[in-house]
C-alpha positions as CSV (number, residue, x, y, z in Angstrom):
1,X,226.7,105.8,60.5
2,X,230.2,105.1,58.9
3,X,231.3,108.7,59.7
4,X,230.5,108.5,63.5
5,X,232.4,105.2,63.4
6,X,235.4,107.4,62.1
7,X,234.6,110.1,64.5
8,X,234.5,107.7,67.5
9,X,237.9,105.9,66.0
10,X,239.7,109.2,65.6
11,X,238.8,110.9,69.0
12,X,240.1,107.5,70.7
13,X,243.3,107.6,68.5
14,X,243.5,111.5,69.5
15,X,243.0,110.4,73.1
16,X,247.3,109.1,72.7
17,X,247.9,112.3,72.3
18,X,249.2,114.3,75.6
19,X,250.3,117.9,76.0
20,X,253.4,117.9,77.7
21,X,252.7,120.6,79.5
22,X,250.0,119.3,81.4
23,X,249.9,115.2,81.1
24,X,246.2,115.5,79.5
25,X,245.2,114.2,76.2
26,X,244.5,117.3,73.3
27,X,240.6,115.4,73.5
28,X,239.5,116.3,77.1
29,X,241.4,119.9,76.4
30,X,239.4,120.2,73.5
31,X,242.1,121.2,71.7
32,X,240.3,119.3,68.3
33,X,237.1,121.0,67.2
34,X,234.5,121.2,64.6
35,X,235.7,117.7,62.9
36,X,234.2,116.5,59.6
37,X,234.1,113.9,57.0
38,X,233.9,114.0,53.2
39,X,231.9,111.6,51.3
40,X,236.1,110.2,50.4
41,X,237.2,109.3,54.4
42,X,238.7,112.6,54.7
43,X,238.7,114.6,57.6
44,X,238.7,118.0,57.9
45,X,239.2,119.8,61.8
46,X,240.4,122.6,63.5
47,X,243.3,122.2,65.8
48,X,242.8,125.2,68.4
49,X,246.1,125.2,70.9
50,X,246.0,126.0,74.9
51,X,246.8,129.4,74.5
52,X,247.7,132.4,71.5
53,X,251.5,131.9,72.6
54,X,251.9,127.9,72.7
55,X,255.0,126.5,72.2
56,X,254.2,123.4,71.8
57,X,251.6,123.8,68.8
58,X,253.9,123.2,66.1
59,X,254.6,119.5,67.6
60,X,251.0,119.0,68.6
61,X,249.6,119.5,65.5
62,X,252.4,117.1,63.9
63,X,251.3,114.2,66.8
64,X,247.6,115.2,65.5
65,X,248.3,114.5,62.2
66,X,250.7,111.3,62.9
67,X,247.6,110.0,65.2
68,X,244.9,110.4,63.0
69,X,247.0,108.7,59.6
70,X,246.9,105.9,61.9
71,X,243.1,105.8,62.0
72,X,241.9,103.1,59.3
73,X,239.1,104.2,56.7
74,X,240.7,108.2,56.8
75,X,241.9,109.1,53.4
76,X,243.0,112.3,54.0
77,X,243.4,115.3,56.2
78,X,242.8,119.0,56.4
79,X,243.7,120.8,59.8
80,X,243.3,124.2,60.5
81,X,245.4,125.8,63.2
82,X,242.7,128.3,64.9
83,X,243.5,131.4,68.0
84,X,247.0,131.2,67.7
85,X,249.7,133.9,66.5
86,X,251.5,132.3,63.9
87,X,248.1,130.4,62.8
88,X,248.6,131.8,59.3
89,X,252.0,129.9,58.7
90,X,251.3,127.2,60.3
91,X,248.2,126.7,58.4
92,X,250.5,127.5,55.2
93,X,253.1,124.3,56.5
94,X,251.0,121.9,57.4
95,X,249.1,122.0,54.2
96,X,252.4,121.1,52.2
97,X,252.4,117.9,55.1
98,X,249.2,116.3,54.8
């Protein structure tokens, strides 16, 4: 039961988080897939971008991770930038940030 509490907080929290591009939260585009919890409060998701060629996924995914540090009860993160063309370097940054 805790864990869908953490769920439900973080997917509200993620709901504060718009794409520019089109005004809508990264939530209702689906944009945050497959999310888990450890045992510990971490959370562990994949971050999928609008398109291959976003330019706009290096700041989503830092609102993402800003959004969901706010959520009480997560101890940590692990994101993982999915269908996009730098995804490997990205994936490689972002672990050196959360």
């Amino acid at each position: 039961m805790y864990k869908q509490e953490l769920e439900r907080a973080v997917l509200e929290k993620l709901t504060e988080v718009i794409d520019p591009e089109t005004g809508v939260d990264v939530v209702k585009m689906r944009l945050i897939q497959d999310i888990q919890f450890d045992d510990t409060g971490k959370i562990i998701y994949v971050f999928r971008p609008s398109s291959p060629l976003c330019p706009i996924a290096v700041p989503l995914a830092l609102a993402i991770i800003d959004a969901i540090k706010e959520v009480p009860g997560i101890s940590g993160q692990a994101i993982t930038v999915k269908d996009y063309v730098q995804a490997d370097q990205l994936n490689e940054i972002l672990k050196t940030i959360v």
